[in-house]
RODO-2510 file (C-alpha; in nm, 4 decimals, decimal comma):
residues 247
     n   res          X          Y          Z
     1     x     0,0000     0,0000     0,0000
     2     x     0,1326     0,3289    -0,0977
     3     x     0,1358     0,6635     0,0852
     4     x    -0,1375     0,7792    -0,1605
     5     x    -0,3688     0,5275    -0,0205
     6     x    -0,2736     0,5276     0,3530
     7     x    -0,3295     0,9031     0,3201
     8     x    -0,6831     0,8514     0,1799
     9     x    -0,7670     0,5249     0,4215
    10     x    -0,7426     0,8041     0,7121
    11     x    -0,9462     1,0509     0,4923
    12     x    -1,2713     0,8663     0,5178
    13     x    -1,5031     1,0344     0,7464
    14     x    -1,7746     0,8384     0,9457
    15     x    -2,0465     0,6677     0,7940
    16     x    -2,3612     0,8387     0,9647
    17     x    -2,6097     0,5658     1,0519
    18     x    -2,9991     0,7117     1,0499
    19     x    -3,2632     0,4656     1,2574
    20     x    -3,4544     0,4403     0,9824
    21     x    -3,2005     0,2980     0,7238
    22     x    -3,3203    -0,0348     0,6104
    23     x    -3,1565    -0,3264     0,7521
    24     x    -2,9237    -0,5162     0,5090
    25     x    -2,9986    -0,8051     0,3465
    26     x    -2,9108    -1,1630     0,3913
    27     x    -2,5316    -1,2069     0,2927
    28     x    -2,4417    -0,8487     0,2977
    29     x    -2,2345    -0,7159     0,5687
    30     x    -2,2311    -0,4008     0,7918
    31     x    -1,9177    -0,2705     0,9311
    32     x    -1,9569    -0,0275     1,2185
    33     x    -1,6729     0,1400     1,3082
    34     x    -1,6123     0,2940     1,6653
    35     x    -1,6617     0,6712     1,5371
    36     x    -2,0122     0,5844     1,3758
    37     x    -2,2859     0,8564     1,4577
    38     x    -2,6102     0,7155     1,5109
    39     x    -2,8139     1,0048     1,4108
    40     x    -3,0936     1,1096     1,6870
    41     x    -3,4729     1,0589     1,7411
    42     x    -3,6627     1,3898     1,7108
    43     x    -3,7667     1,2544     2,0911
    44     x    -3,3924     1,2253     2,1779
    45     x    -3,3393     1,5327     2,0041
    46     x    -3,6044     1,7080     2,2539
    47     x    -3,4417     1,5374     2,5501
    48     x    -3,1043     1,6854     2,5282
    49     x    -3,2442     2,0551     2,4286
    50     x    -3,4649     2,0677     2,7718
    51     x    -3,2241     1,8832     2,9636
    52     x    -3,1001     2,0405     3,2826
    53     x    -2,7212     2,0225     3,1897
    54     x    -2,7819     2,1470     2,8768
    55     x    -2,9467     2,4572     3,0377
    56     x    -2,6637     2,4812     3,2775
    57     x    -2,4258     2,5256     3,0282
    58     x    -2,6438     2,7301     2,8169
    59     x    -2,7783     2,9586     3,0847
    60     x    -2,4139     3,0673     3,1749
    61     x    -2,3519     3,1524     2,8177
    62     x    -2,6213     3,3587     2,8033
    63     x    -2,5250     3,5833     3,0768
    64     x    -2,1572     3,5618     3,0098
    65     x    -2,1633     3,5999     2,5816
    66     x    -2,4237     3,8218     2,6334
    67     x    -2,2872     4,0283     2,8643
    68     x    -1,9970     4,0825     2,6427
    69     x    -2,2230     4,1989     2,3368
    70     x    -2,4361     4,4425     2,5291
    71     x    -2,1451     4,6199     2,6966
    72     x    -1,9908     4,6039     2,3238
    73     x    -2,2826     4,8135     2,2147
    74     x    -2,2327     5,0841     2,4670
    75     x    -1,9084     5,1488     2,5727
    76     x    -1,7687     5,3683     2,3957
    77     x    -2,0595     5,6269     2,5103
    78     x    -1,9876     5,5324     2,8629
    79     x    -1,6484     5,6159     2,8503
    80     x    -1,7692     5,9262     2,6679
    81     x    -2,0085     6,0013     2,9392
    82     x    -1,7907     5,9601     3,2211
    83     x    -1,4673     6,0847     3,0267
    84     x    -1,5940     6,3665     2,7932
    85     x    -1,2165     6,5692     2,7630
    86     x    -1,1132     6,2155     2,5868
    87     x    -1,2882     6,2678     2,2847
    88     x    -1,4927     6,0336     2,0785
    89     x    -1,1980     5,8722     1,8826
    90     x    -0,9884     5,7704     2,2272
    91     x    -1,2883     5,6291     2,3624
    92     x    -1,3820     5,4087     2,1056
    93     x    -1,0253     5,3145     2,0565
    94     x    -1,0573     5,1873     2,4550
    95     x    -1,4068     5,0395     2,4116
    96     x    -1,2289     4,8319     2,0906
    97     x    -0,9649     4,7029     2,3743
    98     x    -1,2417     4,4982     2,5662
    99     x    -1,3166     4,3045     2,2614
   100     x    -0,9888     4,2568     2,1451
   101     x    -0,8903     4,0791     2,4261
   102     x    -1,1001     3,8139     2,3324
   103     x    -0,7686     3,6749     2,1323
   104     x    -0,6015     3,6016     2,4604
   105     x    -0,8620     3,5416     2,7122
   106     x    -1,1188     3,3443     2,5780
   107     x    -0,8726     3,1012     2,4734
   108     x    -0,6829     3,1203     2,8141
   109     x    -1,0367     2,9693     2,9361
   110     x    -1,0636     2,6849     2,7614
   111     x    -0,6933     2,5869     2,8164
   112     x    -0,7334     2,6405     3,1817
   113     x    -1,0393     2,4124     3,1703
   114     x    -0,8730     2,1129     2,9916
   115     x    -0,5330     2,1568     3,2154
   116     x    -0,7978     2,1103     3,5580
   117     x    -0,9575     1,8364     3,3140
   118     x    -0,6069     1,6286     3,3095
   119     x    -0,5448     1,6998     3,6117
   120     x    -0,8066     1,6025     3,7913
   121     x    -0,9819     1,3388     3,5973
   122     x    -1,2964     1,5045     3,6980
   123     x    -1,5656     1,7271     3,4734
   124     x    -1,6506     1,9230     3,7903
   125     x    -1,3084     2,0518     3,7998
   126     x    -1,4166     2,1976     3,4493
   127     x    -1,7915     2,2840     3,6175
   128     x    -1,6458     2,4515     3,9326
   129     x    -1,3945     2,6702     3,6528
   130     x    -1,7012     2,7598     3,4652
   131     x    -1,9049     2,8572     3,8284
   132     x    -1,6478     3,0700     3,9689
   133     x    -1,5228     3,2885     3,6176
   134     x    -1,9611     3,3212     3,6163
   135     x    -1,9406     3,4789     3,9369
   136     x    -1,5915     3,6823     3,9191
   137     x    -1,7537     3,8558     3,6497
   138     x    -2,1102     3,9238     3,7850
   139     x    -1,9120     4,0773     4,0547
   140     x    -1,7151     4,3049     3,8473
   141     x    -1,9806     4,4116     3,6911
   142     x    -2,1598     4,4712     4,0079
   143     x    -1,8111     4,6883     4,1021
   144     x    -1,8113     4,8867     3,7952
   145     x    -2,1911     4,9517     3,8498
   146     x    -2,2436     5,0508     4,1864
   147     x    -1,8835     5,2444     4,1670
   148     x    -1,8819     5,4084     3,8529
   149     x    -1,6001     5,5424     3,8098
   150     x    -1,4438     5,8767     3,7118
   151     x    -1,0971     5,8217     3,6976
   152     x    -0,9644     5,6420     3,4201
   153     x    -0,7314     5,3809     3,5515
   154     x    -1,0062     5,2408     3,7525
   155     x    -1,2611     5,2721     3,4541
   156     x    -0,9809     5,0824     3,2494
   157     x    -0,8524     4,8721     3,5767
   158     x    -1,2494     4,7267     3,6383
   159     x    -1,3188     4,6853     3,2611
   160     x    -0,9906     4,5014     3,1960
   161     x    -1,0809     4,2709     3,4833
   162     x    -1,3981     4,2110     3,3693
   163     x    -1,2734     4,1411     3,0515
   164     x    -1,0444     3,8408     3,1506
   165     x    -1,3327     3,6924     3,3516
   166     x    -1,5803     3,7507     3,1242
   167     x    -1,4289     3,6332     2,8062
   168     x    -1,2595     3,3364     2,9913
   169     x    -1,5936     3,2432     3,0795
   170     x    -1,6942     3,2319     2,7421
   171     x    -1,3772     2,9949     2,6678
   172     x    -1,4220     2,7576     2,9470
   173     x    -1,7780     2,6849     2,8552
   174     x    -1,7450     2,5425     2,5296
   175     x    -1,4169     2,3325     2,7298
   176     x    -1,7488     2,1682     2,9339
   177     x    -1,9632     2,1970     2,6216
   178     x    -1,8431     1,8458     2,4404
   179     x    -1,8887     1,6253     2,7291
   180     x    -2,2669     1,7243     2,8220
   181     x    -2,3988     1,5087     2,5612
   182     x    -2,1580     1,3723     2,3784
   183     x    -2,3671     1,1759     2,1129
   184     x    -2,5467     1,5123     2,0303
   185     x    -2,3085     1,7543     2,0672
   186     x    -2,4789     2,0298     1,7854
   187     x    -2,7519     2,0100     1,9297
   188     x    -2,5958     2,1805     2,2705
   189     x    -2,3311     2,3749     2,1340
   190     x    -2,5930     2,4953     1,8641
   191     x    -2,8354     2,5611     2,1817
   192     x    -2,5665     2,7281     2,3880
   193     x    -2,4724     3,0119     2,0845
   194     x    -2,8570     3,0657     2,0443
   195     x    -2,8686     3,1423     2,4659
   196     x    -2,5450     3,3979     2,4356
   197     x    -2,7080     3,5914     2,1458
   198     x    -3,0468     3,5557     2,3589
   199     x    -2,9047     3,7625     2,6692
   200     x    -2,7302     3,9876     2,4071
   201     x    -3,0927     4,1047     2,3496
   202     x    -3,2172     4,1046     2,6873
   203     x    -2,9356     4,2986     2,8173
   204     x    -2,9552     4,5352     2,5412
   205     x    -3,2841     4,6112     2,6372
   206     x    -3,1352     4,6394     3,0408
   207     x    -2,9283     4,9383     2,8775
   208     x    -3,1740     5,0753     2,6678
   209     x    -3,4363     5,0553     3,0018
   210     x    -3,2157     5,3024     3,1611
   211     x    -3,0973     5,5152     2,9063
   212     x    -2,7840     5,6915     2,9502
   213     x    -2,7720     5,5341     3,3651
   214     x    -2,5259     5,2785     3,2257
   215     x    -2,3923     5,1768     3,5924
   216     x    -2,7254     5,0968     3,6966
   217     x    -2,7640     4,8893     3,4369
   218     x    -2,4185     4,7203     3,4831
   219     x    -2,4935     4,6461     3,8282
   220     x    -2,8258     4,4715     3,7199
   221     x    -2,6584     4,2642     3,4874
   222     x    -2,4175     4,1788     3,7388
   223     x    -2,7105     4,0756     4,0115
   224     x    -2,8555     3,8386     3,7219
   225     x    -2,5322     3,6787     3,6348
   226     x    -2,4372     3,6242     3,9947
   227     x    -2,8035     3,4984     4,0531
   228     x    -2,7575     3,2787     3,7509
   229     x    -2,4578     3,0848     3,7917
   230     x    -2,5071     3,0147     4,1591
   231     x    -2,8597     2,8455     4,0970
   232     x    -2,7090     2,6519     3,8217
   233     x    -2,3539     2,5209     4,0396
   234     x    -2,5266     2,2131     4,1733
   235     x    -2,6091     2,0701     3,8512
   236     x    -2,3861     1,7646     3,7110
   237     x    -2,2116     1,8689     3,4413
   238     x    -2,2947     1,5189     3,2789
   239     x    -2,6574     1,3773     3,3654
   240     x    -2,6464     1,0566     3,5371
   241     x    -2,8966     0,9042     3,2697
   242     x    -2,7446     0,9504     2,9003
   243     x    -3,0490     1,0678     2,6626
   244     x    -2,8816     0,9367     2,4031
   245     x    -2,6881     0,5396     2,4382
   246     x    -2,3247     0,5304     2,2722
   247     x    -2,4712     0,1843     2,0874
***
């Protein structure tokens, strides 16, 4: 065999298997390989999109992810607001800095969730990561609402803290993400990225609520997410009962 066709022997992707292929007929053979996908029920399919893990990962996301896009949408003016000899230009160039840290700290999350994975052995090392970024950033936001601030290095200080906490959050969810329900992982991680865009628009509508009182606003957000991830700590980060068998 030549390198040609070792190269495309490891090429071939997964036969997907749907339950309502016909069986095969007498003398044929069916190899199943230990990657096959056995497509889901639209029962199973329900299952894993109410289950209770999936919500605790989802729920999370929602307030962390869309945290991050609601403060995206206003920052800049806040700065403006509480920084008006900066000018429009310099405090867009700041507000740009809380997004761009997203290069560094959202992976930093997921890294930091697989090296407590390895570790450990144990997905609530990963669950207990995911809890307590949740909660480091509620309470900066709480910080930068109740305090808001007029001086610049602790505008930039709080916001660069919540930054690292926030987008690691983001990052160390979608390290828990694959091992919810493994056998229909789209369905979560497609479920999860609905729920971040969802509390995009809810806090949105927190800012727009309270017009140009954007520390009010922060500090609500901050109450929720807090709220949020501490009813959602006790739940396994893999259900006991599989909705969907690995055979």
């Amino acid at each position: 065999m030549g390198l040609d066709d070792v190269e495309k022997k490891g090429a071939q992707s997964p036969h997907i298997f749907d339950r309502d292929d016909p069986a095969p007929a007498m003398g044929q053979f069916t190899t199943i390989s230990p990657d096959t996908v056995v497509a889901p029920t639209r029962k199973e399919a329900l299952s894993v999109a109410f289950s209770l893990s999936t919500f605790a990962v989802a729920v999370p996301y929602a307030c962390s992810f869309g945290s991050e896009l609601a403060i995206n949408s206003i920052l800049g003016t806040y700065y403006e607001k509480n920084f008006p000899h900066m000018g429009q230009t310099k405090t867009g160039q700041w507000a740009a800095m809380f997004g761009l840290l997203n290069v560094v700290c959202r992976p930093v999350g997921g890294l930091l969730g697989d090296f407590l994975y390895r570790s450990t052995g144990s997905l609530w090392s990963k669950k207990l990561l995911l809890t307590s970024l949740g909660l480091l950033m509620g309470a900066f936001e709480l910080a930068i609402g109740f305090t808001d601030p007029k001086q610049e290095a602790t505008m930039f200080g709080l916001i660069g803290g919540l930054a690292l906490f926030l987008e690691a959050c983001n990052g160390a969810n979608f390290a828990l993400v694959p091992h919810v329900h493994p056998y229909a992982n789209g369905i979560v991680s497609g479920i999860v990225g609905g729920f971040g865009n969802l509390g995009g628009i809810i806090f949105a509508i927190v800012f727009r609520y309270h017009g140009s009182d954007y520390g009010k606003s922060l500090w609500i957000i901050g109450a929720i997410s807090l709220a949020a991830n501490l009813a959602l700590s006790w739940v396994r980060p893999v259900p006991k009962t599989p909705v969907i068998a690995s055979s």
